[in-house]
C-alpha positions in Angstrom: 103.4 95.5 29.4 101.9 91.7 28.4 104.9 91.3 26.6 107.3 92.3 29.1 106.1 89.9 31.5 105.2 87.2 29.4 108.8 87.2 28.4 109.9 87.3 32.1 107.7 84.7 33.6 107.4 82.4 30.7 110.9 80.6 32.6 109.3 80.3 36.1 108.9 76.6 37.1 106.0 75.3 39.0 104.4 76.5 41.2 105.1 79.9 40.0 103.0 78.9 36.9 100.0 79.8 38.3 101.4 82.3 40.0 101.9 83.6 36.1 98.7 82.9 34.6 97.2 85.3 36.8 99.3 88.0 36.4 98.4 87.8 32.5 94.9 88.3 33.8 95.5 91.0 35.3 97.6 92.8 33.6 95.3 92.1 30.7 92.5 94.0 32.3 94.2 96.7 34.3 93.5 100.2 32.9 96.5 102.7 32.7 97.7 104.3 35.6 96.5 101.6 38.2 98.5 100.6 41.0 100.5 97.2 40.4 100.2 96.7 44.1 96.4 95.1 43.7 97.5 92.7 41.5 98.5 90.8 44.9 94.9 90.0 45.0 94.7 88.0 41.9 97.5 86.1 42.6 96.8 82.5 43.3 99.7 81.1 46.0 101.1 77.7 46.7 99.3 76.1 49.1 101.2 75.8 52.4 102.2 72.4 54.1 102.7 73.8 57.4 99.3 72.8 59.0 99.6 69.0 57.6 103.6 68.8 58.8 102.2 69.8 62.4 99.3 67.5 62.6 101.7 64.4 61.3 104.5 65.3 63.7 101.2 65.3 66.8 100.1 61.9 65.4 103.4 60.3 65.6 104.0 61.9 69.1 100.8 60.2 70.1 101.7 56.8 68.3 104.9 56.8 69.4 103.7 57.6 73.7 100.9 54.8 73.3 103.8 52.3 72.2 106.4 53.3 74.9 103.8 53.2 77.2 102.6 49.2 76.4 106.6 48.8 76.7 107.2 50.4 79.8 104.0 48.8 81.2 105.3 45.0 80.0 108.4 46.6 81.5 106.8 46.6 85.2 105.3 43.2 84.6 108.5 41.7 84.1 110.8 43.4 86.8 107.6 42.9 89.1 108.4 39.1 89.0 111.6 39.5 91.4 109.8 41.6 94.1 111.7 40.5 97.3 110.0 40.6 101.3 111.8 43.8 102.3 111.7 45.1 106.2 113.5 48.0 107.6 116.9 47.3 110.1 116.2 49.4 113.3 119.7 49.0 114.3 120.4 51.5 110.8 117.7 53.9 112.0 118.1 57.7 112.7 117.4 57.7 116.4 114.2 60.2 115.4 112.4 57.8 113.0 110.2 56.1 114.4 109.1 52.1 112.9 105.9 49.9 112.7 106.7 46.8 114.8 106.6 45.1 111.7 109.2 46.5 110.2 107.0 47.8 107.0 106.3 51.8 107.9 108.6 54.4 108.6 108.1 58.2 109.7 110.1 61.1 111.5 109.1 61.5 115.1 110.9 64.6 115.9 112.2 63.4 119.0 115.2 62.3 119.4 115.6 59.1 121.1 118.4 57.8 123.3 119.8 54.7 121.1 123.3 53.5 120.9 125.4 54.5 118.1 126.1 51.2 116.6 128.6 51.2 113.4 125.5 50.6 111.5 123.2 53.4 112.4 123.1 56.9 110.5 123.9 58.9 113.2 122.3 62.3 112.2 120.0 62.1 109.2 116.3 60.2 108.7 117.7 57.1 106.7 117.1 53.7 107.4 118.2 50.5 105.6 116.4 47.3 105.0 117.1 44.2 106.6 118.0 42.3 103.7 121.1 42.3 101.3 121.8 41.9 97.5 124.8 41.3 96.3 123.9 39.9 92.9 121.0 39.0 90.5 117.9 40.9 90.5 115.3 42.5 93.0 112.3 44.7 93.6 110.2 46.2 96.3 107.3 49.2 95.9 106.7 51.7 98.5 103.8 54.0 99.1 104.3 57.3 99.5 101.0 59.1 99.1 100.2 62.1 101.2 104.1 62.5 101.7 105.6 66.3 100.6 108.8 64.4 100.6 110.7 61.6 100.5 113.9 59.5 99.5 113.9 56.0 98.1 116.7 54.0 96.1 119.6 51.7 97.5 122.8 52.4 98.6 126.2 49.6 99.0 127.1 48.6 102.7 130.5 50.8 102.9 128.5 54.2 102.8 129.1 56.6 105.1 126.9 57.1 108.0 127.7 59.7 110.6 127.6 62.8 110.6 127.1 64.7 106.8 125.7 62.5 104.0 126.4 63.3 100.4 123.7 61.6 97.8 125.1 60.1 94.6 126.1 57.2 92.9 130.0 58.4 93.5 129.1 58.1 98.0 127.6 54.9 97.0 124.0 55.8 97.2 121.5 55.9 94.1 118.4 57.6 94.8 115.5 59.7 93.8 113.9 62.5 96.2 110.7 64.1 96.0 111.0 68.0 97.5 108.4 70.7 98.3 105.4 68.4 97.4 106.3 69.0 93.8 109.9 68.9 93.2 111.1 65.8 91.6 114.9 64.7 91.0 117.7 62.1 90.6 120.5 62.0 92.3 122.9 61.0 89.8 126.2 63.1 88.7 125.2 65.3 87.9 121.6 65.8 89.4 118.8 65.7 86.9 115.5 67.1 87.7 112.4 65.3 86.9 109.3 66.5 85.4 106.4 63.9 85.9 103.2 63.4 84.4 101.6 62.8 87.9 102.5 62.5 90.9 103.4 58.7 91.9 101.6 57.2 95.1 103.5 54.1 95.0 107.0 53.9 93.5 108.6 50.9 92.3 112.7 50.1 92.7 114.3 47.7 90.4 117.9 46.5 90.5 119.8 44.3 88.1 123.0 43.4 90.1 125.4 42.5 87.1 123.9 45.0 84.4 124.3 47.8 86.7 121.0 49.1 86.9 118.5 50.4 89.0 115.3 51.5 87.8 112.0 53.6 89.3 108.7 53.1 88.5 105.6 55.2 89.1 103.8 51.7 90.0 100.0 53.2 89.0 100.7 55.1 86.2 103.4 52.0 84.9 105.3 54.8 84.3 109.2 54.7 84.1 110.5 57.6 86.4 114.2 57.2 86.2 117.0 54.7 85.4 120.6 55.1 86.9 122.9 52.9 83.9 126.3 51.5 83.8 126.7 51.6 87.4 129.7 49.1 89.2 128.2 47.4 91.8 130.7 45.8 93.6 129.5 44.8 97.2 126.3 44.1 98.8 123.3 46.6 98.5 120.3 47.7 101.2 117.5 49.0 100.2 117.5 52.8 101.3 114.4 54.4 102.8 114.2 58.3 104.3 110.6 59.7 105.3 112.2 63.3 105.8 111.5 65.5 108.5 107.5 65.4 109.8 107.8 69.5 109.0 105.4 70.2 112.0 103.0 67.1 111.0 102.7 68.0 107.1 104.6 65.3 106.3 103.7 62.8 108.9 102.4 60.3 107.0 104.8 56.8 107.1 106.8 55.6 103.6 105.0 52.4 104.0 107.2 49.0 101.7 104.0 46.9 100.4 103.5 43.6 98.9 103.7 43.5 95.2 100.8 42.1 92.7 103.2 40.0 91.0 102.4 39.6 87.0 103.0 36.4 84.9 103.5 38.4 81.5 106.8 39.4 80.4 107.9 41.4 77.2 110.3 40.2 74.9 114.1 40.6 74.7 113.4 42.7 71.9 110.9 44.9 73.2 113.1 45.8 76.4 115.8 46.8 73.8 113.5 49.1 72.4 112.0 50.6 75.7 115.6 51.1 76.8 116.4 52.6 73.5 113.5 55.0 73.7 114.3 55.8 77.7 117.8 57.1 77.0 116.2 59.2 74.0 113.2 60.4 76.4 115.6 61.4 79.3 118.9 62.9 77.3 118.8 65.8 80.3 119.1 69.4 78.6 120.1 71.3 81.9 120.7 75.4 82.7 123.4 75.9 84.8 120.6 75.8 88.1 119.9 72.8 87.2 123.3 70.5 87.2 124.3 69.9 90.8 126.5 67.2 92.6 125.6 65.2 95.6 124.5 67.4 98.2 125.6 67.0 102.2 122.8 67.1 104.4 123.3 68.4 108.4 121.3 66.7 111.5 118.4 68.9 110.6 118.2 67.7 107.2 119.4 70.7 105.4 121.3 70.5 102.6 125.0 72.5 102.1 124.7 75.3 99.1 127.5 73.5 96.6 129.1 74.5 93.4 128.2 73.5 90.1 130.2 72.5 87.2 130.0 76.4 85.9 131.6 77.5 88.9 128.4 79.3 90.6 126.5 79.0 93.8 123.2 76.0 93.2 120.5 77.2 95.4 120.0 75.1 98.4 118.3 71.7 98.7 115.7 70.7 101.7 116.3 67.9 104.1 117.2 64.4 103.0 
């Protein structure tokens, strides 16, 4: 029996050699008639790697989110630097939202008032447009939107339509992100992608680079990057774009109030905003069930939005008010 296997094992390679050594042993003190299948316990195995792989791979996790963070945060800084003096147009407003007189807060106030129906105003949902215009370089403005179960902010180009249905998406000229249900998170882009935050922002940030045809979001506290619509064609002026929602029978009463921004002198380098805009379109590749890719949704004077197809064909489950 010795023989026999030192014949057979004597062309194993490493790491079977051990593996070998201590089958001699055995087999060198096993008395006839004994069961082979104890040898297992004399056998001495390679060690596994498994345990070492999974702690490197959580390491460079955690050096790679401390490094995209510093870049997202130098990120803010720097887009922080064009914050504009935004105030909401009450000739644009839904004739239920109600506005601070100076032009700063904005909430639904469930009545409807009686206000002519000028070209510019939306005639049936809670939008409202700011004041001012931008029809090229860059621009930012924060708005708080703590205690809020829902809300709309982005910006949208002055041809949109503005009576009767509204359809969110860059296509209708709108590019926005909505909060939903106190938790629910998404962008409106084609198609939708839904969000899943860290924490929920209390103040979110809105960046637009007129000629590079971008518009970011920024969880301003966190100096978080929410979401980033890319390679957009801006070819006319945009408003900033502001909806509060329905008040919901007072839960969501609190205002989307616009707030002056702590501007910061620090700026990253050309460099490091490559490589934070490399990183986003890693981070935020979405990998979306069928539920989950949607187009722009029409909304109706109550705010609810219109069950629509998507791309597989089936019914998406309905959205909540705009």
């Amino acid at each position: 029996m010795n023989e026999f296997w030192n014949n057979s094992l004597s062309h194993c390679p490493p790491p079977f050699i051990s593996v070998r050594l201590n089958y001699r042993t055995a087999l060198s003190t096993c008395r006839p008639g004994a069961s082979l299948w104890k040898l297992e316990d004399n056998i001495v195995r390679p060690p596994s790697y498994e345990g070492t792989v999974v702690r490197a791979v959580a390491q460079l996790e955690e050096t790679l989110s401390e490094e995209m963070k510093k870049l997202i945060e130098a990120e803010l800084k720097r887009v922080q630097q064009y914050a504009e003096d935004v105030t909401l147009d009450p000739d644009t407003a839904s004739p239920k939202l109600v506005l601070s007189d100076d032009g700063k807060q904005v909430n639904h106030g469930d009545v409807r008032k009686n206000l002519p129906d000028n070209p510019k105003r939306f005639s049936q949902c809670p939008i409202v447009l700011g004041k001012q215009s931008f029809s090229s370089g860059r621009f930012y403005f924060e708005v708080q939107v703590k205690g809020k179960t829902e809300w709309t902010l982005g910006v949208a180009r002055e041809s949109i339509n503005r009576k009767g249905d509204i359809t969110l998406s860059p296509d209708d000229g709108y590019w926005t992100i909505w909060l939903r249900n106190g938790n629910e998170y998404k962008a409106l882009d084609d198609p939708s992608v839904r969000l899943s935050l860290k924490s929920q922002p209390e103040k979110v940030g809105v960046f637009v680079d007129y000629e590079e045809g971008l518009v970011s979001f920024y969880d301003v506290a966190a100096a978080a990057l929410i979401y980033s619509f890319t390679g957009c064609s801006f070819t006319e002026k945009l408003y900033p774009y502001f909806s509060p929602c329905n008040n919901d029978g007072g839960e969501n009463s609190t205002p989307l109030i616009i707030c002056p921004t702590k501007v910061r002198l620090t700026a990253p380098s050309p460099g490091e905003v490559q490589t934070l805009h490399s990183l986003f379109l890693i981070k935020r590749t979405p990998l979306l069930s069928g539920a989950e890719v949607s187009a722009g949704r029409p909304a109706n004077e109550n705010g609810d939005i219109a069950v629509t197809k998507n791309k597989g064909g089936f019914p998406s489950s309905p959205e909540t008010d705009l």
